[in-house]
Backbone of each chain as ProteinMPNN parsed JSONL, in Angstrom:
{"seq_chain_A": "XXXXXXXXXXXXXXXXXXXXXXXXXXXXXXXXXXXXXXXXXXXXXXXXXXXXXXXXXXXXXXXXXXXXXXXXXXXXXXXXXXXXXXXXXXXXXXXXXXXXXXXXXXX", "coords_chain_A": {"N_chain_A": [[82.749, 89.429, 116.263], [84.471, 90.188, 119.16], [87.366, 91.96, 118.917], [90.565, 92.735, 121.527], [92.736, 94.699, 122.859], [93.261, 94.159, 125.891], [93.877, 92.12, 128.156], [91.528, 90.931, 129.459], [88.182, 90.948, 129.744], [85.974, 92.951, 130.497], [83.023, 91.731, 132.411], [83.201, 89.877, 131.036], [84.21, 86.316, 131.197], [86.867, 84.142, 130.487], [86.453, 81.746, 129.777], [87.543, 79.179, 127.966], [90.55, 79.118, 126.291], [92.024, 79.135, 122.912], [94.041, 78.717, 121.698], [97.109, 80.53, 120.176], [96.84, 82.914, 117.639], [96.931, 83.887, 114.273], [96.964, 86.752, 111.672], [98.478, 87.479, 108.78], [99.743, 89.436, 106.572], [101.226, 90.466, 103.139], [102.508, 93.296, 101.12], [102.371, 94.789, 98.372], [102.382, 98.449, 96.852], [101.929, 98.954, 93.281], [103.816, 99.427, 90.372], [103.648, 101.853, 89.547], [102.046, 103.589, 91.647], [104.153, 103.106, 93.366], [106.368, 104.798, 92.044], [105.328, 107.117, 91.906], [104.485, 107.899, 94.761], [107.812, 107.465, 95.312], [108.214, 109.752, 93.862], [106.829, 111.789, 95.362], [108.076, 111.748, 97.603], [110.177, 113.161, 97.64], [109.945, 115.934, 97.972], [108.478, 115.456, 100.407], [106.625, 115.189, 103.34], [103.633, 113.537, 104.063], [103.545, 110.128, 102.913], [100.871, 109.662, 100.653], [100.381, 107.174, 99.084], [101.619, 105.362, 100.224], [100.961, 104.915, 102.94], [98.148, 104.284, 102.522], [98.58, 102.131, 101.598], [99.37, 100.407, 103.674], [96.68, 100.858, 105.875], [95.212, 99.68, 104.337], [96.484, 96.933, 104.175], [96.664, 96.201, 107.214], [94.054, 96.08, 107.739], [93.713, 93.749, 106.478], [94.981, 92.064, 107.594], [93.555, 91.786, 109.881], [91.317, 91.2, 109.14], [91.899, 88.212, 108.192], [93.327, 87.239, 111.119], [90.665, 87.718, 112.125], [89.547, 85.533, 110.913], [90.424, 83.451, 111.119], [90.422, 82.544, 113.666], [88.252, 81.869, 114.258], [88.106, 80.053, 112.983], [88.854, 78.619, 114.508], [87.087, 78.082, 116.927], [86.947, 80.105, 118.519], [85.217, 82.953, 119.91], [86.204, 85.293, 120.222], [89.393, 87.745, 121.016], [92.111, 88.091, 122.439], [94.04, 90.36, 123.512], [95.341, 91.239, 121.573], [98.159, 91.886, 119.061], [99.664, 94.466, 116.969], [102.192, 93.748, 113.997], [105.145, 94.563, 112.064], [106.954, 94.641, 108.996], [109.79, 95.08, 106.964], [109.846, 93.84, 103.401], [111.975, 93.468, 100.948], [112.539, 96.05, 99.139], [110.168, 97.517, 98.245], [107.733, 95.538, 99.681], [105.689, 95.147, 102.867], [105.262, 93.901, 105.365], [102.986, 93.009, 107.2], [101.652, 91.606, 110.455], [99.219, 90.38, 112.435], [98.493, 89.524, 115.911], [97.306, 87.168, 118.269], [95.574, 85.944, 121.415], [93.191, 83.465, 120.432], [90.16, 83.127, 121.928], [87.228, 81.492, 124.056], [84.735, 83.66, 125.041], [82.392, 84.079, 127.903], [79.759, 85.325, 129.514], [78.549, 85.668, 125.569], [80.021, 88.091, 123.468]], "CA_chain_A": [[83.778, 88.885, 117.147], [85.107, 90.932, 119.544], [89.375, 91.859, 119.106], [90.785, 93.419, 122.066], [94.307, 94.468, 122.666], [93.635, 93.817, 127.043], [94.148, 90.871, 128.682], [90.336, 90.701, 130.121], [87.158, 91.643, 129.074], [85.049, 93.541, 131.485], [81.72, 91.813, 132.454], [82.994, 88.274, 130.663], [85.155, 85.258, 131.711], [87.489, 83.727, 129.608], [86.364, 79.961, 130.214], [88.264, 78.481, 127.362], [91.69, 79.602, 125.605], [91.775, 77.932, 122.326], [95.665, 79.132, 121.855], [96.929, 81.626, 119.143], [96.306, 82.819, 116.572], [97.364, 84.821, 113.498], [96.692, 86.941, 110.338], [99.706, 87.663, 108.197], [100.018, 90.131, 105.13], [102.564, 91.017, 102.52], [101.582, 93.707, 100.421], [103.213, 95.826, 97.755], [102.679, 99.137, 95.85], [102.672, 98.558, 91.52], [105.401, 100.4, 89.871], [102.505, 103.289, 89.192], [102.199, 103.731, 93.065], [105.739, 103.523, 93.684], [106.771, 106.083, 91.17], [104.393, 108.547, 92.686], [105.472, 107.803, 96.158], [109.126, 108.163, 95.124], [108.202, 111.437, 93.496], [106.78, 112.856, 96.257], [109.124, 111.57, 98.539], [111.489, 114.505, 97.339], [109.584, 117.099, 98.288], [108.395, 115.269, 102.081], [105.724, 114.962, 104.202], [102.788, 112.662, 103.846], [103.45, 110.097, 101.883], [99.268, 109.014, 100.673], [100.547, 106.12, 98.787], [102.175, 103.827, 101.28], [99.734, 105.531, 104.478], [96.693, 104.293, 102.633], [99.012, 100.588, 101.296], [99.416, 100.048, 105.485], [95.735, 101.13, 106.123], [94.745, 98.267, 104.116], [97.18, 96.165, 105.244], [96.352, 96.523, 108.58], [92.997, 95.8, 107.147], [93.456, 92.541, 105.64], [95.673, 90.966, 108.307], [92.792, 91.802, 110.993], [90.294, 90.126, 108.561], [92.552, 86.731, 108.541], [92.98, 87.098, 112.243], [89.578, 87.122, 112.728], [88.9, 84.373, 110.09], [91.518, 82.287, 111.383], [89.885, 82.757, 115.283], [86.467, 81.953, 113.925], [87.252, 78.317, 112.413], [89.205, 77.71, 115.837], [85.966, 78.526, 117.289], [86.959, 81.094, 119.316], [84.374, 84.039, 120.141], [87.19, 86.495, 121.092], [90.355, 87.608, 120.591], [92.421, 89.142, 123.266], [96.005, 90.599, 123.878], [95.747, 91.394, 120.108], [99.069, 93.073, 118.779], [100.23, 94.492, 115.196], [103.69, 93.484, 114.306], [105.266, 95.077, 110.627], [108.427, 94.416, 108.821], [109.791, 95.089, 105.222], [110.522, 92.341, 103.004], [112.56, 93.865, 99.812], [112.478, 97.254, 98.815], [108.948, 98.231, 98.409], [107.029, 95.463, 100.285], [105.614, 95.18, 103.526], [104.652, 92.721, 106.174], [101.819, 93.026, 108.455], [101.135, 90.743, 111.181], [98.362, 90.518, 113.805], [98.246, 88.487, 116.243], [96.493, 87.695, 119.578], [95.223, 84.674, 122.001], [91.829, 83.206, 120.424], [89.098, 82.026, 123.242], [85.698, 81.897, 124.57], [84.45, 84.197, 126.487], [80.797, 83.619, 128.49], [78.848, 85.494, 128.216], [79.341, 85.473, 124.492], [79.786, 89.096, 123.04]], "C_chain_A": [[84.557, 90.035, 117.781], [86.88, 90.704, 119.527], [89.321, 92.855, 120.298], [92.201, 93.145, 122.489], [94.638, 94.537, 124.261], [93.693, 92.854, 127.521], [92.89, 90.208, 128.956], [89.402, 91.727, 129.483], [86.226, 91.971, 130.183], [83.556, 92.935, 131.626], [81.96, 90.529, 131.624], [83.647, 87.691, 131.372], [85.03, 84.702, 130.678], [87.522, 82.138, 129.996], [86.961, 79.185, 128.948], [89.156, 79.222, 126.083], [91.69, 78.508, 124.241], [93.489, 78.129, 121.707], [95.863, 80.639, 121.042], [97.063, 81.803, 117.897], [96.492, 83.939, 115.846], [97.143, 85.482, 112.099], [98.185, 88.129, 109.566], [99.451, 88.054, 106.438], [100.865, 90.264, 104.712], [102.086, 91.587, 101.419], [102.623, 94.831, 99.349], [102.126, 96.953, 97.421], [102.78, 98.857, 94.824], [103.498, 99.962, 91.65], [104.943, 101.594, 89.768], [102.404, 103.748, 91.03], [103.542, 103.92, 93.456], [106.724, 104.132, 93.543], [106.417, 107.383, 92.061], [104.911, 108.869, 93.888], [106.878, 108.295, 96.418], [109.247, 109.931, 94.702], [107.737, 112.459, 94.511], [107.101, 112.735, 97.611], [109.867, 112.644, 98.894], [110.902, 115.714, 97.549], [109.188, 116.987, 100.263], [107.046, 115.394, 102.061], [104.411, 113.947, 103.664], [102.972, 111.446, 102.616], [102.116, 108.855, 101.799], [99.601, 107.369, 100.059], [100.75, 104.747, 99.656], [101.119, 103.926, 102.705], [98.451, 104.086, 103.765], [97.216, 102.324, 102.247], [98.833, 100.124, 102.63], [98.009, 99.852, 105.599], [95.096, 99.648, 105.551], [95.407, 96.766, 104.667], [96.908, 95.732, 106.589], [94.9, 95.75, 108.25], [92.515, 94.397, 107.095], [93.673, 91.136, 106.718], [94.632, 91.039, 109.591], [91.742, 90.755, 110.214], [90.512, 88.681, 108.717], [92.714, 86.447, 110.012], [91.77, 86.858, 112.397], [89.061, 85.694, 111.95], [89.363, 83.291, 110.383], [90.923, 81.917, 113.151], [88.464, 81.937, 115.118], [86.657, 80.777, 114.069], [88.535, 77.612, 113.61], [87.888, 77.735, 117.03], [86.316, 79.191, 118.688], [85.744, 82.201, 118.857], [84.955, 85.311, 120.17], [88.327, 86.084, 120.877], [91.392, 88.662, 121.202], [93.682, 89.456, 123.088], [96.362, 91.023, 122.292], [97.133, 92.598, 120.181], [99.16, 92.897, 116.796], [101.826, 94.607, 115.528], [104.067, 94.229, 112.582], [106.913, 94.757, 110.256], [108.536, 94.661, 107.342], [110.729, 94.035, 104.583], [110.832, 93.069, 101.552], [112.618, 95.548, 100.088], [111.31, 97.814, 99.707], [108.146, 97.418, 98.824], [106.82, 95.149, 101.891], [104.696, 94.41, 104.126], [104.105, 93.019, 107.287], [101.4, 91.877, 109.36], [100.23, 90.884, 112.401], [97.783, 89.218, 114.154], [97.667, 88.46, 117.829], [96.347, 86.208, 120.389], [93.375, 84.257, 121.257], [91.217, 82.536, 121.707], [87.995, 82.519, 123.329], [85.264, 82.706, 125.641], [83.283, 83.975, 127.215], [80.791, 85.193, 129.68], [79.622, 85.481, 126.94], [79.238, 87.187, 124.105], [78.516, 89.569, 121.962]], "O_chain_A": [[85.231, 90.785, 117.075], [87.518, 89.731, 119.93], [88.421, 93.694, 120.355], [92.791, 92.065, 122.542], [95.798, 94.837, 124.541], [93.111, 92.286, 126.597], [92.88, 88.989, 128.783], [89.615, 92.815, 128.947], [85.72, 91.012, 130.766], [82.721, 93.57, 130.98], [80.908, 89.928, 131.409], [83.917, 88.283, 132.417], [84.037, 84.543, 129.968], [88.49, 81.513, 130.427], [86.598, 78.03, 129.167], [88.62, 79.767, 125.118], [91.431, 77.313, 124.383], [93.869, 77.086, 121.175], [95.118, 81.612, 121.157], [97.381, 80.92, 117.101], [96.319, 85.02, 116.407], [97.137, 84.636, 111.205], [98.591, 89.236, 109.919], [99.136, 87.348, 105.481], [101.809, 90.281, 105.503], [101.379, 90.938, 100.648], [103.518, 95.539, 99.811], [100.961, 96.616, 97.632], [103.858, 98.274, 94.708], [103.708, 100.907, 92.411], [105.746, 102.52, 89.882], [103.247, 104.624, 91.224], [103.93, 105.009, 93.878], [107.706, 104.238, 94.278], [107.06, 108.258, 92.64], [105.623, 109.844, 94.13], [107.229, 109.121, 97.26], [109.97, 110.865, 95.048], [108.093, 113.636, 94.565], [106.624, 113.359, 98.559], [110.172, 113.035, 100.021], [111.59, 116.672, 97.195], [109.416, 117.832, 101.128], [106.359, 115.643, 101.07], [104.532, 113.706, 102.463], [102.604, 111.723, 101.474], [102.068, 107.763, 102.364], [99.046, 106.422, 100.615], [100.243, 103.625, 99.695], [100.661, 102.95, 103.3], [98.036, 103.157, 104.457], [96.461, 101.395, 102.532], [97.952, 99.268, 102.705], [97.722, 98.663, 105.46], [94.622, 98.748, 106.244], [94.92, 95.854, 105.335], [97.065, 94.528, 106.794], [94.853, 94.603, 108.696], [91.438, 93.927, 107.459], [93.152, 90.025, 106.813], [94.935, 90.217, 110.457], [91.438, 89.658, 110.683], [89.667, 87.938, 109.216], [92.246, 85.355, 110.333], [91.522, 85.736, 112.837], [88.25, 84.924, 112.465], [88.882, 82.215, 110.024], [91.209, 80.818, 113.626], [87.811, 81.493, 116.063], [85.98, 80.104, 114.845], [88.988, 76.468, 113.578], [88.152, 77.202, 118.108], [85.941, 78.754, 119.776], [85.379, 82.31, 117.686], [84.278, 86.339, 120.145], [88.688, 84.931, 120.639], [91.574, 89.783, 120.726], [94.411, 88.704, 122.441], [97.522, 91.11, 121.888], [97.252, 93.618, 120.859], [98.949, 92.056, 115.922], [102.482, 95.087, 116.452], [103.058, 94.393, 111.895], [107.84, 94.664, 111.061], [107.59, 94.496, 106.571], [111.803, 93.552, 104.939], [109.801, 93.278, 100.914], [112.73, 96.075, 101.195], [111.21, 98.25, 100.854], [107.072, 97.994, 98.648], [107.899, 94.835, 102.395], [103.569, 94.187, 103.684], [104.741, 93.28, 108.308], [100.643, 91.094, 108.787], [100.629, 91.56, 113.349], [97.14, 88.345, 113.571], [97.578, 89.479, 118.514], [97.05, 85.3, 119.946], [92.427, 84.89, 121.722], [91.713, 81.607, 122.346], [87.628, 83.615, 122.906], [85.388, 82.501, 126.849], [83.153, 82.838, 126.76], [81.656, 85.77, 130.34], [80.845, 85.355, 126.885], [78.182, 87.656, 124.529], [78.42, 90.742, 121.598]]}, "seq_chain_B": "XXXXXXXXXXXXXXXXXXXXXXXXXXXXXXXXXXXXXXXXXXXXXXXXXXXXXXXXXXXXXXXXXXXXXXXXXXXXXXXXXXXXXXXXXXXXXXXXXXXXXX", "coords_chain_B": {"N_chain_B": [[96.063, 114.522, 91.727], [99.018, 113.919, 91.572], [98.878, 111.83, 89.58], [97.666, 112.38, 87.335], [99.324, 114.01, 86.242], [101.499, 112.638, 85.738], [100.264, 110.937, 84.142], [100.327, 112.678, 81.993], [102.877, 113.06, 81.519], [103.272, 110.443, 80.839], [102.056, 110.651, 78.583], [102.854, 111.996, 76.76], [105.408, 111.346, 76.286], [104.891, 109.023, 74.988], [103.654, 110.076, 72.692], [105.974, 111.853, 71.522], [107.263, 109.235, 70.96], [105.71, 108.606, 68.794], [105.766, 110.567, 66.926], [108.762, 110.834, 66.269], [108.927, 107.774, 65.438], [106.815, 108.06, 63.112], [108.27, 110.745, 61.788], [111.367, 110.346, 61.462], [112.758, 111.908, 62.783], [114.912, 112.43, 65.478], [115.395, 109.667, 65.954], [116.667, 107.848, 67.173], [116.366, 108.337, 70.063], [113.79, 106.864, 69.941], [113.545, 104.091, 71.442], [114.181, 104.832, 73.999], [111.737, 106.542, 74.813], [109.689, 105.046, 74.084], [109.735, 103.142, 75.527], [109.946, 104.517, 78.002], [107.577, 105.954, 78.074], [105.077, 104.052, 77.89], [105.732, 102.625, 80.534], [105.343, 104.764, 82.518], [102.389, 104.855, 81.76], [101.212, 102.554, 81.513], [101.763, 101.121, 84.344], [100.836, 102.842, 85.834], [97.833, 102.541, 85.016], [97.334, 100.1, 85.541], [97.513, 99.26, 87.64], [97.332, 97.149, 90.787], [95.947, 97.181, 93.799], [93.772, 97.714, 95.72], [91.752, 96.888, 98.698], [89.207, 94.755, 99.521], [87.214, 96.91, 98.841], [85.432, 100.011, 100.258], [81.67, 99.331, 101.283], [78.995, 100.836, 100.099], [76.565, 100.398, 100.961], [73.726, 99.711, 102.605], [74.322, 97.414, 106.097], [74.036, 93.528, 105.806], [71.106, 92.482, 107.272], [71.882, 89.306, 109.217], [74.511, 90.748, 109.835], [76.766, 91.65, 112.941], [76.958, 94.282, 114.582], [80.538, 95.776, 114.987], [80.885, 98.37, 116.707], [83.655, 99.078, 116.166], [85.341, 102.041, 114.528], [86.587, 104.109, 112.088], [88.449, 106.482, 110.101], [88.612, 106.539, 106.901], [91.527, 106.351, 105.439], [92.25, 107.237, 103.203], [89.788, 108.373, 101.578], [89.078, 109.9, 103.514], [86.289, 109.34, 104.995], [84.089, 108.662, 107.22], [83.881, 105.116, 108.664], [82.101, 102.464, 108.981], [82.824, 98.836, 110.959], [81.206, 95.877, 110.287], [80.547, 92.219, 111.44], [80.463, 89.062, 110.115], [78.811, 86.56, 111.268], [78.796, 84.116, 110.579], [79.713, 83.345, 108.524], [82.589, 84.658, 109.444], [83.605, 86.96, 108.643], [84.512, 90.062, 108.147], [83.317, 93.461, 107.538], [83.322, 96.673, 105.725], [81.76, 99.437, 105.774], [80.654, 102.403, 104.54], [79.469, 105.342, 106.747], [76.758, 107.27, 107.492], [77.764, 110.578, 107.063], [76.403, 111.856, 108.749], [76.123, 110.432, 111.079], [78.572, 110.966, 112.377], [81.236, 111.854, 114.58], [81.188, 114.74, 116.416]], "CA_chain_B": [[97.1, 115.411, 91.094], [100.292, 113.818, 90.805], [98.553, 110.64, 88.324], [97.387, 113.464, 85.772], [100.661, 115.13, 85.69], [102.302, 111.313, 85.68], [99.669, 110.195, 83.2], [100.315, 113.527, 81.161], [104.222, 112.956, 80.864], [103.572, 109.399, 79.888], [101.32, 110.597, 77.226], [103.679, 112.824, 76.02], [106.965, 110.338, 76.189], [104.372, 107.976, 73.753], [103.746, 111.032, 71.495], [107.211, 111.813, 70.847], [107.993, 107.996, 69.925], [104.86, 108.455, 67.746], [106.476, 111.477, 66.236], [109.569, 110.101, 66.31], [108.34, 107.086, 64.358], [106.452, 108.556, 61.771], [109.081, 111.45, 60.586], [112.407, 109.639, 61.504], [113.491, 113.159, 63.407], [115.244, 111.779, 66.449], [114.594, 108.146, 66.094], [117.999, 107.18, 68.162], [115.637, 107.86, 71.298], [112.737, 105.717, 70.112], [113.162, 102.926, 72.408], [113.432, 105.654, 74.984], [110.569, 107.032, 74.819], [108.426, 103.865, 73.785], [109.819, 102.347, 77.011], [109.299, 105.294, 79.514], [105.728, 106.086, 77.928], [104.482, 102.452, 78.248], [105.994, 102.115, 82.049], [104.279, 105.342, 83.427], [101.077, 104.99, 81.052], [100.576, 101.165, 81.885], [102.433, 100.94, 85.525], [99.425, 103.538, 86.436], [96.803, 102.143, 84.248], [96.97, 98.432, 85.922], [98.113, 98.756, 89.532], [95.903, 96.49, 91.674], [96.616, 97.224, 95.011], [92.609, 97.864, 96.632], [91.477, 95.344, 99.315], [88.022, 95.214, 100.065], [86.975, 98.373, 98.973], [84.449, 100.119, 101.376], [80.778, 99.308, 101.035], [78.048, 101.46, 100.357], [75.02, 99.784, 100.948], [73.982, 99.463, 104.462], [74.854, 96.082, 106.132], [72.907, 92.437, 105.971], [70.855, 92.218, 108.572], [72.773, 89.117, 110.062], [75.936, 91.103, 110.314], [76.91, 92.628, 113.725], [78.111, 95.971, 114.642], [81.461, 95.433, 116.153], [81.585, 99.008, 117.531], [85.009, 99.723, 115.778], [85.161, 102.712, 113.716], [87.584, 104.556, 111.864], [88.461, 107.417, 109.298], [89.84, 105.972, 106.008], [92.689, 107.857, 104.851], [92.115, 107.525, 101.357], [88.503, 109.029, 101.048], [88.394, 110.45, 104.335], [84.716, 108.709, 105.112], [83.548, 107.64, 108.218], [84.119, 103.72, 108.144], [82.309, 101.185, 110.699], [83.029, 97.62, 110.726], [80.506, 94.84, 110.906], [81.317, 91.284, 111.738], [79.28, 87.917, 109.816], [79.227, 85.315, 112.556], [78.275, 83.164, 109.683], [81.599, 83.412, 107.831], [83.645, 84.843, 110.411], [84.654, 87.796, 107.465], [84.715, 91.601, 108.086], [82.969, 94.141, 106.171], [83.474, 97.517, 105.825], [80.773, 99.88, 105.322], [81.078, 103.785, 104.684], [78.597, 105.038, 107.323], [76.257, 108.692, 106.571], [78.158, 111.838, 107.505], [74.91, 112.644, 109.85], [76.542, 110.539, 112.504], [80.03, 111.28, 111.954], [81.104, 112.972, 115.561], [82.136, 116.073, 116.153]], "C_chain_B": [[98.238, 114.916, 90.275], [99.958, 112.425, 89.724], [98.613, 111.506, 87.642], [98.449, 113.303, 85.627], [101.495, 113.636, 84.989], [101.774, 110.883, 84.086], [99.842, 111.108, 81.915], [101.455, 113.026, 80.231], [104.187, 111.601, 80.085], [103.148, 109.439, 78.381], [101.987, 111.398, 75.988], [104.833, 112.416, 75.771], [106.232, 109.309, 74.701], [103.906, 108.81, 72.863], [104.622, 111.278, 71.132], [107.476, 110.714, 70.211], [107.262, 107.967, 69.352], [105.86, 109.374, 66.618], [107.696, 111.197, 65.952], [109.984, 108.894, 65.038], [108.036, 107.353, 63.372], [107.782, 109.262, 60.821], [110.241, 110.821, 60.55], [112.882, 110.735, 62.544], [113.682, 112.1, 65.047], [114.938, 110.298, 67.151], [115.654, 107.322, 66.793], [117.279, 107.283, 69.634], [113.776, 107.294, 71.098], [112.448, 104.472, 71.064], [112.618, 103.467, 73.626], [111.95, 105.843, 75.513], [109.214, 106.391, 74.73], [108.251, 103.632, 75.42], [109.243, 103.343, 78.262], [107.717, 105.556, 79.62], [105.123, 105.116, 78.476], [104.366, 102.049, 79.944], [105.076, 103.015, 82.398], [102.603, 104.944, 82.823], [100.53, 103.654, 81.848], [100.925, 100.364, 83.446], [101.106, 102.116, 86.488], [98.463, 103.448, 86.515], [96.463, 100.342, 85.306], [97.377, 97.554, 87.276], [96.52, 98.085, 89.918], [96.558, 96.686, 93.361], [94.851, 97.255, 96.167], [92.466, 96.752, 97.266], [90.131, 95.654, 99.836], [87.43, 96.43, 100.121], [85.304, 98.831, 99.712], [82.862, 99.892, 100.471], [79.779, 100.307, 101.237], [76.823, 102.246, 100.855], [74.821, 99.591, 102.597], [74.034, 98.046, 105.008], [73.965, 95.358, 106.372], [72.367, 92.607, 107.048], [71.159, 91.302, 109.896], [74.547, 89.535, 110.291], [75.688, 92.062, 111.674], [77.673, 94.043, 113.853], [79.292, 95.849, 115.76], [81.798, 96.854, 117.053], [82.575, 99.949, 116.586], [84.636, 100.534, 114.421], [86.702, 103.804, 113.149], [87.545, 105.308, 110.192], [89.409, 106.799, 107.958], [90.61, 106.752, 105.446], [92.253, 108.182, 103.733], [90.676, 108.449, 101.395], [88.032, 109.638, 101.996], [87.14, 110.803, 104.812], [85.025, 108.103, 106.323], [82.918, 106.487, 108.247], [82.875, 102.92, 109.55], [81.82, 99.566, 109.631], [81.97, 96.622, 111.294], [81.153, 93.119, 110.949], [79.745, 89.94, 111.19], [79.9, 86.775, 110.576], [79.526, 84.126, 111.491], [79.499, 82.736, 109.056], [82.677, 83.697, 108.461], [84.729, 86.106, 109.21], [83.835, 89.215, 108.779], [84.321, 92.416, 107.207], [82.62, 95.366, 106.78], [82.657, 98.676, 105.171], [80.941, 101.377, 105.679], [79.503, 104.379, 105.272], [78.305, 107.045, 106.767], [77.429, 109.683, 107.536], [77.569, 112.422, 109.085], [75.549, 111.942, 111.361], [78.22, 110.18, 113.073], [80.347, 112.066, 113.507], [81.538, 113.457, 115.256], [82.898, 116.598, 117.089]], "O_chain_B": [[98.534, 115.128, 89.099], [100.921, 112.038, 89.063], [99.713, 111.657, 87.112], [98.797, 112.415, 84.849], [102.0, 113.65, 83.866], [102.493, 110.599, 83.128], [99.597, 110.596, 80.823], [101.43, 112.711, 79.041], [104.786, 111.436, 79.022], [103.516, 108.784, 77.406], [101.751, 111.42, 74.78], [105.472, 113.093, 74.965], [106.86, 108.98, 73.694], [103.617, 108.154, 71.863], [104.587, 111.017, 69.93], [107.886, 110.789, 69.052], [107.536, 106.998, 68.644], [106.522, 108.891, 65.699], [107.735, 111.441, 64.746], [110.829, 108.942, 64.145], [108.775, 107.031, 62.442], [108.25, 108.836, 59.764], [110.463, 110.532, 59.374], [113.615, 110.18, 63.363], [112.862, 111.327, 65.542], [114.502, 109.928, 68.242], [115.457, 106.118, 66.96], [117.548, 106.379, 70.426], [112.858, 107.359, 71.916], [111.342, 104.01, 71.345], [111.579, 103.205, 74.233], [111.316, 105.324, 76.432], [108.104, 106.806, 75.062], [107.32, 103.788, 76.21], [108.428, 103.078, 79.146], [106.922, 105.473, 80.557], [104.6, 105.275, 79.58], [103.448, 101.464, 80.52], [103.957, 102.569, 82.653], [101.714, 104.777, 83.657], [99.599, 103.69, 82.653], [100.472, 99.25, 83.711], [100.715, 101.961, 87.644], [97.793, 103.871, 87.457], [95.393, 99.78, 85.539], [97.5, 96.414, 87.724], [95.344, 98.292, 89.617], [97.617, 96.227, 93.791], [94.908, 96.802, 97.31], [92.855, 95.685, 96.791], [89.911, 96.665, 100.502], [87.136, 97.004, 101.169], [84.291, 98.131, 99.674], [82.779, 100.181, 99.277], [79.586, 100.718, 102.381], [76.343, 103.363, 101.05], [75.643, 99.384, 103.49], [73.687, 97.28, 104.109], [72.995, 95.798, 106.99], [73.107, 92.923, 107.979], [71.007, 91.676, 111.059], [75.47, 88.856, 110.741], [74.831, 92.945, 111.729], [78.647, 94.579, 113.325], [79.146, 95.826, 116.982], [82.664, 96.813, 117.927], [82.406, 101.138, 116.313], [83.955, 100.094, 113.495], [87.645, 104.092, 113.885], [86.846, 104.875, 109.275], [90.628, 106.635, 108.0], [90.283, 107.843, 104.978], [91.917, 109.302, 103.348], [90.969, 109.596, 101.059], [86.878, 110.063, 101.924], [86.746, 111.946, 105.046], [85.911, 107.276, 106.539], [81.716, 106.415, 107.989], [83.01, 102.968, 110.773], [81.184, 99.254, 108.624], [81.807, 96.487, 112.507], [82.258, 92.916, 110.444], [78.592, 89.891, 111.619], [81.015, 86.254, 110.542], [80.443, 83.322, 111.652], [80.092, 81.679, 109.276], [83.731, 83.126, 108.182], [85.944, 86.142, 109.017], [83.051, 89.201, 109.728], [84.789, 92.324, 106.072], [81.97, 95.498, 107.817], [82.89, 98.88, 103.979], [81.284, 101.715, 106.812], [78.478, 104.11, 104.644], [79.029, 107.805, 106.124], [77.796, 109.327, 108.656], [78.037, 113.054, 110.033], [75.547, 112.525, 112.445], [78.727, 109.4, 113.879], [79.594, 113.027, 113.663], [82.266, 113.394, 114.265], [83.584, 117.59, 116.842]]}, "name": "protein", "num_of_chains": 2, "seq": "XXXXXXXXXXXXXXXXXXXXXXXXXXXXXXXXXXXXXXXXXXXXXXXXXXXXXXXXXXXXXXXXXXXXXXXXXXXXXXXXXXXXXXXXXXXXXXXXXXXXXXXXXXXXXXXXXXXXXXXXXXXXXXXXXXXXXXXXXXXXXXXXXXXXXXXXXXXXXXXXXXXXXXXXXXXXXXXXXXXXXXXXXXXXXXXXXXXXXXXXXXXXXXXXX"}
């Protein structure tokens, strides 16, 4: 299934919008991750813990987007955006979201 | 790096309350030491945090190649993503080095 974050797809037509459509994460760090993180907070730069928590993140909520696109039977998935927010302390909310539709040809 | 060192101190916070325990010598920070050992030892030991961890194996034959590719932070492996029409899932497959650009 093609995601794309332009309005139009080069070389298709968008003959039916099926509306939109969304995949929504919330993901923590355990206390073993979050330690670490904190610890090498205090020294700076990179921190691998939360980089690679996002990475999946990012990950998961594209998977539900597309899974959520699929059983609207959309083909495609345009205008896609990522949205993020923190909910407590240490977790974090991923959202991606986009217009599902058909395109023709099909990708 | 910093697990060892993490996983060291815990091992060494739950050796003192061993030691501790056994002779009686400073047994006013027994809880201490139970408690901090236990948190780093088992707060390290039983995080679940992986999602779909990358695949191997090379992909079914009805999965497509969506194209999209990308460097995973963690293991710094060249990733590409196939797509099962069938299920409408995502699967993430760590692809050879050989056509890694440059």
């Amino acid at each position: 299934m093609l995601v794309v974050t332009t309005e139009n797809v080069p070389g298709h037509q968008v003959v039916q919008v099926k509306g939109q459509v969304f995949g929504v994460v919330v993901r923590s760090r355990g206390i073993g991750g979050n330690m670490m993180a904190g610890i090498r907070s205090l020294v700076g730069g990179e921190i691998h813990e939360y980089t690679q928590m996002l990475e999946e993140a990012r990950r998961h909520a594209l998977d539900r987007l597309v899974s959520n696109a699929k059983v609207m039977g959309a083909n495609a998935v345009v205008m896609m955006r990522f949205d993020s927010a923190e909910i407590g302390q240490t977790m974090s909310e991923i959202v991606a979201y986009g217009t599902a539709v058909v395109l023709d040809p099909p990708t | 790096m910093l697990p060892i060192i993490l996983y060291a101190l815990g091992g060494l916070l739950l050796l003192g309350a061993l030691v501790a325990a056994l002779t009686g010598v400073m047994v006013a920070l027994l809880p201490q030491l139970l408690f901090g050992g236990l948190l780093l030892v088992v707060g390290l030991a039983i995080e679940r945090w992986r999602y779909k961890p990358l695949l191997r194996t090379g992909p079914d034959p009805r999965w497509k190649d969506t194209g999209e590719r990308f460097v995973d932070p963690g293991s710094g492996q060249l990733t590409a993503v196939y797509f099962d029409p069938l299920r409408g899932e995502r699967h993430y497959i760590v692809i050879d080095d050989q056509v890694r650009p440059r």
